[in-house]
ROKE-693613 format. One record per residue (C-alpha): z, y, x. Coordinates in steps of 0.25 Angstrom, whole numbers, plus 5000, padded with zeros to 4 digits. Example, Ala and Ser with C-alpha at 12.3 -4.5 7.8 and 13.67 -1.06 7.14 Angstrom:
BEGIN
PT    c3    c2    c1
PT  5031  4982  5049
PT  5029  4996  5055
This chain:
BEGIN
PT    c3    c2    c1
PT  5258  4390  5082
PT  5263  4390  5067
PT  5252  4398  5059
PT  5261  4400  5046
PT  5275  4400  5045
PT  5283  4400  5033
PT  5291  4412  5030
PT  5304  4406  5025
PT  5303  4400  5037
PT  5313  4406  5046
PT  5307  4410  5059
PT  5317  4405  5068
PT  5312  4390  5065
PT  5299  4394  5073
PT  5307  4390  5085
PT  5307  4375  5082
PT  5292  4376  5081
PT  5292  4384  5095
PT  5301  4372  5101
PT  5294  4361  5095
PT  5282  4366  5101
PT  5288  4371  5114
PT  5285  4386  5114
PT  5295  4396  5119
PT  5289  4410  5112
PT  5286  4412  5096
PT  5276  4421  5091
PT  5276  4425  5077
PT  5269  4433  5069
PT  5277  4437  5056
PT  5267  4445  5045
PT  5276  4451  5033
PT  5264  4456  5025
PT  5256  4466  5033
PT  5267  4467  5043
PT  5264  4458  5055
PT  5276  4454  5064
PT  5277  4447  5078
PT  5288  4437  5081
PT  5288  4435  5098
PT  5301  4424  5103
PT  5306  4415  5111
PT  5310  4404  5104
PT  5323  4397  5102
PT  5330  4408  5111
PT  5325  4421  5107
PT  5322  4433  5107
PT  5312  4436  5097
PT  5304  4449  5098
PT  5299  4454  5083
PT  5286  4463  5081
PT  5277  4471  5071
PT  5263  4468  5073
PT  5255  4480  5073
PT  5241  4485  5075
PT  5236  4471  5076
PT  5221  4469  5083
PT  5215  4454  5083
PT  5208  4447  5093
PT  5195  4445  5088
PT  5194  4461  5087
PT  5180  4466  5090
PT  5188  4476  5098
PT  5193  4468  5110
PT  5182  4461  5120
PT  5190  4455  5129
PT  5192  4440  5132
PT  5201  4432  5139
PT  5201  4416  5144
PT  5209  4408  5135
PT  5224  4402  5142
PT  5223  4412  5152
PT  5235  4422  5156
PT  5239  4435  5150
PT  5242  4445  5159
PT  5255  4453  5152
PT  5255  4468  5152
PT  5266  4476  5150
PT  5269  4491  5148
PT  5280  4497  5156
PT  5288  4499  5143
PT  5293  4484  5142
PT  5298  4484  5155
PT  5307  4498  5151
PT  5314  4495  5136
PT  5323  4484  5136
PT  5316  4478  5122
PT  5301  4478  5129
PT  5307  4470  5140
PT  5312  4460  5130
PT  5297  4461  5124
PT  5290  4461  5137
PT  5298  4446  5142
PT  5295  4440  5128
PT  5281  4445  5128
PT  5281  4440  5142
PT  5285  4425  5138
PT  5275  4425  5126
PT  5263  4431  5130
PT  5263  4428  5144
PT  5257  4414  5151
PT  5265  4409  5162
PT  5258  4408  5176
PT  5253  4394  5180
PT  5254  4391  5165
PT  5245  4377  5164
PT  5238  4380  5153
PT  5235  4395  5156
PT  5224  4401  5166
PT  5228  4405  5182
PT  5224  4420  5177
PT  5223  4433  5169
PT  5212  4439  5161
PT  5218  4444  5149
PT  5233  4453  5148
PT  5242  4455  5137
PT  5247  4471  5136
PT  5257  4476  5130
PT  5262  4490  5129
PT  5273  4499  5124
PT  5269  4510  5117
PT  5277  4519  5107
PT  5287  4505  5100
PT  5275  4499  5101
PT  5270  4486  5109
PT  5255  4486  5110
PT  5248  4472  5112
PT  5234  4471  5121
PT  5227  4461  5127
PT  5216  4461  5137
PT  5207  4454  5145
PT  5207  4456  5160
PT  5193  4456  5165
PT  5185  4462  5178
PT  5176  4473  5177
PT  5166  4462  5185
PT  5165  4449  5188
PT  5166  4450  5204
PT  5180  4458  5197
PT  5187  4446  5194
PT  5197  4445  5204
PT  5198  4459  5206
PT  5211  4464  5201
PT  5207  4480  5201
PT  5194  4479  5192
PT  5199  4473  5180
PT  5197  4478  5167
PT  5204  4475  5151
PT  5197  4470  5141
PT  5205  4470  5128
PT  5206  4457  5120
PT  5215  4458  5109
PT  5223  4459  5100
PT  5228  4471  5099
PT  5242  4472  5092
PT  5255  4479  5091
PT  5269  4477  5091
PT  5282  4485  5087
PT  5295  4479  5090
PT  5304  4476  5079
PT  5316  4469  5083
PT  5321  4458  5096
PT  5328  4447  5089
PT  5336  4438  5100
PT  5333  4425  5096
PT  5321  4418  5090
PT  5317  4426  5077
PT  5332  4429  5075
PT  5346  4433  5082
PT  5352  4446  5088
PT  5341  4458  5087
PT  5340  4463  5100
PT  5331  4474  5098
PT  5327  4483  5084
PT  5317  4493  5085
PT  5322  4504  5077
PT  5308  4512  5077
PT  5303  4501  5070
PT  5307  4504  5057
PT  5301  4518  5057
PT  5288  4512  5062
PT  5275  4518  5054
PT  5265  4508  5057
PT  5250  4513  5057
PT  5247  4504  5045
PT  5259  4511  5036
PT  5255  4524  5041
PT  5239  4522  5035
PT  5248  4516  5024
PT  5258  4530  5021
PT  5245  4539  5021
PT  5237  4530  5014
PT  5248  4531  5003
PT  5251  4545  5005
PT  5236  4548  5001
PT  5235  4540  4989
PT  5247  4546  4984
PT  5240  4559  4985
PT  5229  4558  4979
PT  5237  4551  4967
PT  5245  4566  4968
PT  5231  4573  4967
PT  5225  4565  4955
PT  5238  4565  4947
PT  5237  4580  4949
PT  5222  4581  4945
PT  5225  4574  4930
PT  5237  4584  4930
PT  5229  4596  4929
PT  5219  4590  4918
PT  5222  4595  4903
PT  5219  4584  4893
PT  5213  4592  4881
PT  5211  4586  4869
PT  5196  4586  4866
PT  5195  4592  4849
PT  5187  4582  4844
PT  5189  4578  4830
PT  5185  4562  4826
PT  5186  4555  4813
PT  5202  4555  4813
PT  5203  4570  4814
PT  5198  4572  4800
């Protein structure tokens, strides 16, 4: 895990760190100023899947209760979207091979108690995670009386572009509804401006319909 990376760095040598350390996914998190951005690959081979990071909730929120053992498996849930449009089934295999814990894995537990979610709404793939616990202890091995706790985080993605190799190669997929994205930050932003501007209208009005008189006040200079 590189915590910093150096941005004349090109991206594509993060496959030598990847090899040398025997991993066969990359996870990157690209920030461009207050633009957060999510690199998903396979390295060496390809493809690379490229985000916008939206909406982001962290962990430790006082919002989110649940809990969840440590090494043990996350159940992967999709919505019937990815299994439909030909770019989600690309998504849902990589998110497959990122997210998910193979079975009989040694260092992972024989069991679920927490699931990854992910939905497809409106462009937008929307991240949950929660905890899979029984309404009641004598519950536990009873499939139908099981509830969700959520655990967090909470995040969103919007697809940008599928590149065919590892950072690089061939675009596969472009999301043209991307670039006409109004995020929920710009719109707050766009009114924010819009109001300021109007009430710079309204004061520049105001000293427009004042009439500077000259006060008749004679001082020693006048004589």
């Amino acid at each position: 895990m590189e915590n910093k990376w150096d941005k004349k760095v090109p991206k594509s040598e993060l496959n030598d760190i990847s090899y040398s350390r025997n991993c066969n996914n990359i996870i990157f998190f690209d920030v461009k100023r207050k633009r957060y951005c999510l690199w998903i690959c396979k390295s060496i081979t390809g493809p690379s899947l490229y985000f916008e990071i939206l909406d982001y909730i962290p962990l430790h929120s006082l919002l989110f209760s649940g809990n969840c053992l440590l090494y043990s498996r996350p159940l992967l849930i999709f919505s019937k979207h990815f299994d439909e449009l030909d770019h989600l089934k690309l998504i849902k295999e990589m998110f497959i091979h990122v997210f998910g814990v193979p079975n009989y894995h040694p260092l992972s537990k024989p069991f679920y108690d927490h699931c990854y979610n992910f939905f497809y709404v409106n462009d937008l793939i929307y991240f949950r995670h929660y905890q899979i616990l029984p309404v009641t202890l004598a519950d536990s091995n009873n499939v139908n009386k099981q509830q969700l706790v959520e655990i967090g985080p909470q995040f969103t993605l919007h697809i940008i572009k599928i590149f065919e190799e590892c950072f690089k190669g061939r675009i596969l997929y472009e999301n043209e509804k991307y670039q006409n994205y109004v995020t929920p930050q710009q719109v707050k932003l766009n009114d924010h401006l819009k109001k300021k501007i109007k009430n710079m209208k309204k004061k520049k009005n105001k000293y427009k319909k004042f009439k500077f008189i000259k006060p008749n006040i004679k001082t020693d200079i006048d004589y």
